[in-house]
C-alpha positions as CSV (number, residue, x, y, z in Angstrom):
1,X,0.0,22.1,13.5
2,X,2.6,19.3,13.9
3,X,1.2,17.5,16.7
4,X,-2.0,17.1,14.5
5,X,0.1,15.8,12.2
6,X,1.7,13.4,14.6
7,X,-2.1,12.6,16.2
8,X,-3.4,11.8,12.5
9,X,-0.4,9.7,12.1
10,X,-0.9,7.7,15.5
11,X,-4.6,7.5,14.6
12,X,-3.7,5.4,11.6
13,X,-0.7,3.6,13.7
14,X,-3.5,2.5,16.2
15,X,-5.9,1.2,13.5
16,X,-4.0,-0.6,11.6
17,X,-2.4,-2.6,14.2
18,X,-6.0,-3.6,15.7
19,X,-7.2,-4.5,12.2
20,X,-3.7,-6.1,11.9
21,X,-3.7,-8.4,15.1
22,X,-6.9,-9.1,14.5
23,X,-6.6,-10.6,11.5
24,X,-3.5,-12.8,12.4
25,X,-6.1,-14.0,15.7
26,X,-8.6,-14.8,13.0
27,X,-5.8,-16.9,11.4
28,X,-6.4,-19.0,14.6
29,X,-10.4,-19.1,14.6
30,X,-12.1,-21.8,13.6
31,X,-13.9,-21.3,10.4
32,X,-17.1,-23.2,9.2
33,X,-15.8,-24.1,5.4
34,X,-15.7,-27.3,4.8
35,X,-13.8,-27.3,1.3
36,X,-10.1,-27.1,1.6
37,X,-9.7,-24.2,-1.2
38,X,-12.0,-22.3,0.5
39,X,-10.3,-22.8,4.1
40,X,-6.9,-22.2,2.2
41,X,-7.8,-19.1,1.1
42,X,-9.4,-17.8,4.4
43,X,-5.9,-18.2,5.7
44,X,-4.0,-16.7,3.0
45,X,-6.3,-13.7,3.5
46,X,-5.7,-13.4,7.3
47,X,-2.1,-13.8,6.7
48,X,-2.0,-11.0,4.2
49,X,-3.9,-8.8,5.9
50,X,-2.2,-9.4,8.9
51,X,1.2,-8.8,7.5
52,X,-0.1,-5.8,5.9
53,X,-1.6,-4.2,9.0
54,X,1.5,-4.8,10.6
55,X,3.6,-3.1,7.6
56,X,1.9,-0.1,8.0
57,X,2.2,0.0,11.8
58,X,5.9,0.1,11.1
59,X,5.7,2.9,8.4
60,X,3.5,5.1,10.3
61,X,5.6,4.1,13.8
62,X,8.8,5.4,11.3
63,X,7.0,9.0,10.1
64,X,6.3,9.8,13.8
65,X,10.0,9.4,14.9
């Protein structure tokens, strides 16, 4: 039973640094807005998202160990 734990764990680990990178690469993307608050807050978003993913990558990476 503690390997599924650890699998379930990893699981997560796994998501949330894909959705994590991927949201700092979309920091990068070009984006079609042409106001500045709404370009501002595309990146904000990425940014948080990003740092957020990658927060949780470290939690998860902590629980396993």
């Amino acid at each position: 039973m503690e390997n599924i734990f650890d699998a379930l764990l990893f699981a997560v680990l796994v998501a949330a640094g894909g959705l994590g990178l991927s949201s700092f690469l979309m920091l990068f993307s070009s984006t079609t807005a042409t106001e500045k608050e709404a370009v501002q807050r595309q990146r904000f978003e990425s940014v948080f998202f990003g740092v957020a993913g990658l927060v949780v990558v470290l939690l998860m990476w902590y629980a396993i160990s």
